[in-house]
C-alpha positions in Angstrom: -8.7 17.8 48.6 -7.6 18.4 45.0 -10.4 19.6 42.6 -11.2 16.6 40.6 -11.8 19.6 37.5 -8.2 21.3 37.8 -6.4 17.9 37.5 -8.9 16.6 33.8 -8.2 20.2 32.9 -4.4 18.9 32.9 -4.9 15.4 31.2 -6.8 17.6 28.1 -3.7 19.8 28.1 -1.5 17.1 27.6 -4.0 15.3 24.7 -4.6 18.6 23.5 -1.5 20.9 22.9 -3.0 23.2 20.5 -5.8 24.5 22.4 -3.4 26.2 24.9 -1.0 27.6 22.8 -2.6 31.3 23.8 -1.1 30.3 27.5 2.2 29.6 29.1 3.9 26.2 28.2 3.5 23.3 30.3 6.4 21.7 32.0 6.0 18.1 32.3 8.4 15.0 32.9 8.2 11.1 33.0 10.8 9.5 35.1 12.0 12.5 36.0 11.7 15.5 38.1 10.3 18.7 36.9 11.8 22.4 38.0 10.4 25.5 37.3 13.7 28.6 37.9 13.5 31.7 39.5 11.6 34.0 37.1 10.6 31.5 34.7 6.5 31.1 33.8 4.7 27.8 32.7 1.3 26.9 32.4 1.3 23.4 35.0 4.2 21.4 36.3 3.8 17.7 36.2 6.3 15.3 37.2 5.7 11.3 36.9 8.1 9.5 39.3 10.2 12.2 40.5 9.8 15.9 42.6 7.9 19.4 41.4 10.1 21.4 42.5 9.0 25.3 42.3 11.2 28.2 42.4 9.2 30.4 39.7 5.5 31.3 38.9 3.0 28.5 37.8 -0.2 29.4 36.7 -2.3 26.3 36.7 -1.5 23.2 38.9 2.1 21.9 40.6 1.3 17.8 40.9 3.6 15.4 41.2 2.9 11.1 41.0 5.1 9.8 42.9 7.3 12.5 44.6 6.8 15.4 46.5 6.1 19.2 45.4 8.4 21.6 46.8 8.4 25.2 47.0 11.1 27.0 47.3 12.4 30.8 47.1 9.6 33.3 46.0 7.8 30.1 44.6 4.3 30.9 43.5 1.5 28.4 42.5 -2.0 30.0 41.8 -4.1 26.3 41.3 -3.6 23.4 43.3 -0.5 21.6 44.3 -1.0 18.4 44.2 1.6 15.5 45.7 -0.1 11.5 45.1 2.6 9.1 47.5 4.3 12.4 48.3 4.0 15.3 50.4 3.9 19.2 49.7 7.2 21.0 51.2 6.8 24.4 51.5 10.4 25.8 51.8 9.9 29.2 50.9 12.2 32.3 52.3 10.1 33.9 55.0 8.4 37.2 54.2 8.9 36.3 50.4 6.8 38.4 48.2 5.4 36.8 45.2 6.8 37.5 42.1 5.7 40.3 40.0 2.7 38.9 37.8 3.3 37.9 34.1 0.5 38.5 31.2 0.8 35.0 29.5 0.5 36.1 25.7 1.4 34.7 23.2 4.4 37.8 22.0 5.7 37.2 25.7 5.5 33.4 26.9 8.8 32.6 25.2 10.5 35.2 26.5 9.4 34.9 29.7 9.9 31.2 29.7 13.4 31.5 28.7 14.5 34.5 30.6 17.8 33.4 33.3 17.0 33.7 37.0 19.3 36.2 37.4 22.5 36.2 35.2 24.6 34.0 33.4 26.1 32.5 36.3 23.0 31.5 37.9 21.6 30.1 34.9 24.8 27.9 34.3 24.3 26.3 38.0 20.4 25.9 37.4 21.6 24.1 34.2 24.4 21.9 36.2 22.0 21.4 38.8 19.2 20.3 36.3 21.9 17.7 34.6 23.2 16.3 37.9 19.7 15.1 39.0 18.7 13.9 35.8 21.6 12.2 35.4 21.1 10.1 39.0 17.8 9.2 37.6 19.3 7.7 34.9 21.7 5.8 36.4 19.0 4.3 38.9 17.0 3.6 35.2 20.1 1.3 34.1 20.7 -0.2 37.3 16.5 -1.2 37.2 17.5 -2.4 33.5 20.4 -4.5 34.4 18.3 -5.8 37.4 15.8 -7.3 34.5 18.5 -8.6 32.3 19.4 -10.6 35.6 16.4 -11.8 36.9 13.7 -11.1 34.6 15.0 -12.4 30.8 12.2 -13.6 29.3 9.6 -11.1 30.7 12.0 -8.5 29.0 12.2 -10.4 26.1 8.3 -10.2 25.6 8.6 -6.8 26.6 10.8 -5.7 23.5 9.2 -8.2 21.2 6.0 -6.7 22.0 7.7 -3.0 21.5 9.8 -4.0 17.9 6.2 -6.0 16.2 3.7 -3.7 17.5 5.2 -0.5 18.7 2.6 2.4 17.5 -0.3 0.1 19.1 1.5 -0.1 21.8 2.3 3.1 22.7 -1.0 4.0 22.1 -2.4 1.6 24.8 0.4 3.0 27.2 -1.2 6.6 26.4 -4.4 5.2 27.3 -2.8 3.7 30.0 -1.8 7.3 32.0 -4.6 8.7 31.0 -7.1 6.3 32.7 -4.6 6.3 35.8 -5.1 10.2 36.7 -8.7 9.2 35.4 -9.0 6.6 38.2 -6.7 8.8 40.9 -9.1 12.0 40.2 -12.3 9.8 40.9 -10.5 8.0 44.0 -9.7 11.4 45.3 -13.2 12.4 45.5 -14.5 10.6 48.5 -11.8 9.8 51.8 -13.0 6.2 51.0 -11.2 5.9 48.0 -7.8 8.0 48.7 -5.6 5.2 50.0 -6.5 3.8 46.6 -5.7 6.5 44.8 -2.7 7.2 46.7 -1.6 3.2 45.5 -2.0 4.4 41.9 0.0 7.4 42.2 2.7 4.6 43.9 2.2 2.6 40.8 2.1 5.2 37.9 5.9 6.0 38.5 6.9 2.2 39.4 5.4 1.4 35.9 7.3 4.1 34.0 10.5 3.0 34.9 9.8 -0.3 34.5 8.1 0.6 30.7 11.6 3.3 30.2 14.1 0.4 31.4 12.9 -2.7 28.9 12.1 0.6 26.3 15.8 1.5 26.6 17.3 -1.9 25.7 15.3 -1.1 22.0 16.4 1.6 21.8 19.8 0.9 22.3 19.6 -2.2 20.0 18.4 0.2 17.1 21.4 2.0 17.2 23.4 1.7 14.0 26.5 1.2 16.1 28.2 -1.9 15.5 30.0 -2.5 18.7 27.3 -2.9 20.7 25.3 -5.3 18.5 24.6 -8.5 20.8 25.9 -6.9 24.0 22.7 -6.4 26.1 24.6 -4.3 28.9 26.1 -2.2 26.1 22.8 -1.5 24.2 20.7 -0.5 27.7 23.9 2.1 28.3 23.3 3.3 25.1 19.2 3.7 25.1 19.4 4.8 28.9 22.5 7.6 27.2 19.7 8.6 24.4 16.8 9.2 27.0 19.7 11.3 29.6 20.5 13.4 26.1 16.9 13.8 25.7 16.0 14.9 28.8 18.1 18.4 28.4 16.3 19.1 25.3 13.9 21.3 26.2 10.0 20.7 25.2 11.3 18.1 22.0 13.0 16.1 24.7 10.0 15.9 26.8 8.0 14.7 23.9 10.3 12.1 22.8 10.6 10.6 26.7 6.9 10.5 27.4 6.4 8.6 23.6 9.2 6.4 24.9 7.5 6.3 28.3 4.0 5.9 26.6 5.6 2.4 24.5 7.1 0.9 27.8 4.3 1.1 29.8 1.9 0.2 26.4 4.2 -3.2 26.5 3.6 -4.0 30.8 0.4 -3.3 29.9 -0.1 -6.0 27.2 2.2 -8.8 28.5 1.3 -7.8 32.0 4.8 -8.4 32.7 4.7 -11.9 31.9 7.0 -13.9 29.7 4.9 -14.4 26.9 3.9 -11.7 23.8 0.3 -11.1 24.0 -1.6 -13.0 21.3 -2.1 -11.4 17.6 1.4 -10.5 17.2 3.1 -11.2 13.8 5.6 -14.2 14.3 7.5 -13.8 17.0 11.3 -13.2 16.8 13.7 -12.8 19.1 14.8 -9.2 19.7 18.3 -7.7 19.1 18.8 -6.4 22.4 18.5 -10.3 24.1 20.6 -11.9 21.6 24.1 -13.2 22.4 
């Protein structure tokens, strides 16, 4: 059983960045998985709708929503680990020894963080590695887009209109969103009663980001000052679902960008409740760029 503590101590690291600056970053991910290299150090790994896969040293908590936590190599993970509509894979070498503890300061967290498993080589296959899978997620994330071009136009359409009048409140509803999700999955957790439901939300946390990151991508594409993709909605989800895949190999600045992306999809299923009207209050409605023709 999780400890209900460990996992709000991770929803007040996300909130609050500053206040654990003096310990070893976070790796988090929406939509994606998260993968901590031999020899690296990070504070918690978090992944929202894909795996935790551990090869390193985590301090804190390994959790995954969605997918499953996975240890492999000389993996070690000194809180919880944590898998909500996944399981915990323990495929570490047999008669591993843990790796050699770390001091997280703040003179030695980068380096530490960035140090290479082992050598050049092995870092440029961690980094191939690390593209491949993202880049299968992403192509899953436009084939989910095309699917709601297809069959779901107008619930997209109040999805972006919803985005392109109102996006800072409603990305800021979307935040509110996850954070009352792990909220609700840490007080399910607590009693056997409530785990199947708390096992539904960890099923529904990911479902909803890729939903929120495939409709977010068509605006994003959209807003691109690019001419030749104006009024081509397949073209324009390419391109968003392309600026989110760049993103994603940007270390820590990339992770931000996707989870405020993330945070203004799921803000806009959360306001339309995926229906095919804008919620109410919205300045005159107009009809986005990315659904025009």
């Amino acid at each position: 059983m999780p400890k209900a503590f460990s996992i709000v101590c991770l929803v007040c690291s996300l909130l609050f960045p500053a206040a654990v600056m003096a310990q070893a970053p976070d790796r988090v991910s929406f939509g994606n998985g998260v993968h901590v290299g031999q020899r690296e150090l990070v504070h918690d790994a978090i992944s929202f709708g894909g795996d935790t896969v551990i090869d390193g040293t985590v301090e804190g908590d390994a959790v995954s929503f969605g997918g499953s936590v996975i240890l492999q190599g000389n993996a070690e993970v000194r809180g919880e680990t944590v898998s909500f509509g996944g399981v915990v894979r323990d495929q570490r070498e047999a008669g591993a020894q843990a790796p050699v503890p770390v001091r997280a300061t703040p003179a030695n967290v980068a380096a530490n963080h960035a140090e290479a498993p082992e050598g050049p080589l092995e870092t440029l296959w961690a980094f191939i590695g690390d593209t491949a899978r993202s880049a299968v997620m992403h192509v899953l994330l436009f084939l989910l887009g095309l699917l709601m071009i297809g069959v779901g136009r107008e619930r997209l359409g109040a999805l972006q209109v919803t985005m392109i009048k109102d996006g800072a409140k409603t990305a800021g509803i979307g935040l509110l969103g996850y954070v009352s999700a792990v909220i609700a999955v840490v007080l399910f957790a607590i009693t056997i009663i409530g785990i199947p439901a708390a096992v539904l939300v960890g099923f529904v946390i990911p479902i909803a980001t890729y939903l929120g990151l495939a409709a977010a991508a068509t605006v994003l594409g959209a807003a691109l000052p690019i001419p030749q993709i104006q009024g081509k909605e397949v073209h324009q989800l390419a391109a968003g679902v392309a600026v989110l895949f760049l993103a994603s190999l940007v270390p820590f600045a990339g992770g931000i960008f996707t989870a405020a992306v993330a945070c203004l999809g799921t803000g806009a299923l959360i306001r339309t409740r995926l229906g095919r009207n804008p919620p109410e209050g919205l300045p005159e409605t107009v009809r986005p760029r990315a659904a025009a023709a």
